[in-house]
C-alpha positions in Angstrom: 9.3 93.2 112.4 10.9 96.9 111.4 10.1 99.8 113.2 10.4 104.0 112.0 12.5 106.3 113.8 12.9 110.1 112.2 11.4 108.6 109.0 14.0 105.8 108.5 13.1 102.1 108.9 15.0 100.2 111.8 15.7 96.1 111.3 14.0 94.0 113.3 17.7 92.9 114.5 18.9 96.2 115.1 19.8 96.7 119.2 17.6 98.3 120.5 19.7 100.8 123.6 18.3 102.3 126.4 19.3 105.8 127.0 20.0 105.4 130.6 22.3 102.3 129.4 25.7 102.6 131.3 28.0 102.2 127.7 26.5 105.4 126.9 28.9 107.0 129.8 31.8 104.7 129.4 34.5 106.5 130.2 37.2 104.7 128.3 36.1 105.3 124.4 36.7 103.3 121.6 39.1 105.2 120.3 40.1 107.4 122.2 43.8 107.4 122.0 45.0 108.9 125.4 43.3 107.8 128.2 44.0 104.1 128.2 47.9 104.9 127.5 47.4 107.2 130.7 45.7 104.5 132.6 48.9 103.1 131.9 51.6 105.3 132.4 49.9 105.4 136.1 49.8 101.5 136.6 53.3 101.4 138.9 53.4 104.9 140.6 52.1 108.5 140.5 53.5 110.7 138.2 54.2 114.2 137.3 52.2 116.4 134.7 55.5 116.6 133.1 56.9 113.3 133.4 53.7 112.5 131.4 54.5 114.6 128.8 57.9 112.9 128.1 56.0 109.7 127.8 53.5 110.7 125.9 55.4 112.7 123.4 53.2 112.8 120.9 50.4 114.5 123.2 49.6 118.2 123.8 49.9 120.1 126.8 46.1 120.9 126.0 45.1 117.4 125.1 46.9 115.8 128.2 45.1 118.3 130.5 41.8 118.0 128.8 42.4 114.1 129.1 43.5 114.1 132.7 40.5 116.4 133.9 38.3 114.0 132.0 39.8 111.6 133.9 39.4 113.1 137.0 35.7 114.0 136.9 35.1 110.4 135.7 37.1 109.4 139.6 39.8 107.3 137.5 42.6 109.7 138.6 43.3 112.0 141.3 45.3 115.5 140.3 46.9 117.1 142.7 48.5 120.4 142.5 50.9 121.7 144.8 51.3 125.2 145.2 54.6 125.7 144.3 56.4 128.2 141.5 56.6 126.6 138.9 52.5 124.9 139.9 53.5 120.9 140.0 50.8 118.8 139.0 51.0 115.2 139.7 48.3 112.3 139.4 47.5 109.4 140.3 45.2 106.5 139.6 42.4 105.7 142.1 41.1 102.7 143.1 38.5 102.8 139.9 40.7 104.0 138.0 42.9 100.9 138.6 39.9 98.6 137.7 40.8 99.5 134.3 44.2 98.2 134.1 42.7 94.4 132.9 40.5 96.3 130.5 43.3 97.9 128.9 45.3 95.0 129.3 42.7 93.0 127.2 42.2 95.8 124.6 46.0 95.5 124.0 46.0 91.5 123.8 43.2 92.3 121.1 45.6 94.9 119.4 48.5 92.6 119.4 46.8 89.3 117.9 45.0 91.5 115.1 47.2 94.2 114.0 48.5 92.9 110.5 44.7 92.5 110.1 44.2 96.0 110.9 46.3 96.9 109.0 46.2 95.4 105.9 42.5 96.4 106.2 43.5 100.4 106.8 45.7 99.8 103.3 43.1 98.0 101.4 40.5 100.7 102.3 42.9 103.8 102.0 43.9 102.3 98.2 40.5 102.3 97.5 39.9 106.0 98.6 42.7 106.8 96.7 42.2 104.9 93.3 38.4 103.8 93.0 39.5 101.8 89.3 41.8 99.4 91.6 39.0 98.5 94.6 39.2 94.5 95.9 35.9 92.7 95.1 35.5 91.9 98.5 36.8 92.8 101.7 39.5 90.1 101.8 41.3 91.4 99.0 42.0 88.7 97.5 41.5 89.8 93.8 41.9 92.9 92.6 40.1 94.8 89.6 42.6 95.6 87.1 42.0 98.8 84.9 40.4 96.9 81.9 37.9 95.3 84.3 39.7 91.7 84.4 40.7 90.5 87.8 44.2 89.5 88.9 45.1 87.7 91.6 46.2 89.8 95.1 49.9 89.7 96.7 50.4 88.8 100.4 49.8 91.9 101.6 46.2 92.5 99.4 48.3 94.4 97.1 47.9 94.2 93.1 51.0 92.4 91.9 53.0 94.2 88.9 
């Protein structure tokens, strides 16, 4: 059986969610690059605003803070800020917060037994972005279109050989 919604027809096998299901305030997104790496920068110890800076290189003063107050209102972390010139800022994780660690730890398991799958994947799909003429058949990419419309077989990585 289908169903409408806003004039589109919905599979019969499509999940159906609840609005009031609990994913839908998961704090920890799917892609959401900071806050799990903050989860664990905070596994051993409290740190400083700074000290996470210098870990997290690649972050933004603006990010982190948005990240952190995220964090905060969502009780995973505890900011505290000491009223000192220079302000020092230091966090911490609480004990919900600290519920995540196996979470992450899993997510990271995941990352490390599937990355070259990932990937290869990001490479196949970026090539085919970038030159339409030279897309996989498939989503293996095991044989690739060549530009007279003949197939050839893939290299190792999924790329065309020469």
């Amino acid at each position: 059986m289908t169903g409408y919604r806003g004039g589109m027809e919905i599979a019969a096998d499509a999940p159906r969610f609840d609005p009031a299901c609990p994913m839908s305030t998961f704090p920890v997104r799917i892609g959401d690059r900071w806050t799990a790496m903050v989860v664990l920068c905070l596994e051993t110890r409290p740190r400083r605003f700074t000290e996470l800076r210098q870990i997290l290189a690649a972050v933004s003063a603006k990010v982190l803070t948005e990240t952190l107050r995220a964090m905060e209102r969502d009780g995973l972390v505890n900011r505290t800020v000491f009223d000192e010139n220079p302000p020092r800022v230091e966090c911490e994780l609480t004990a919900l917060g600290r519920t995540l660690l196996n979470l992450v730890e899993a997510a990271r398991s995941w990352a490390r037994d599937n990355l070259d799958d990932l990937l290869a994947a990001r490479r196949r799909h970026d090539d085919r972005r970038r030159h339409p003429a030279r897309a996989t058949n498939d989503h293996t990419g095991i044989a690739t279109r060549s530009q007279s419309g003949g197939t050839r077989p893939a290299g190792p990585t999924g790329q065309r050989r020469a």
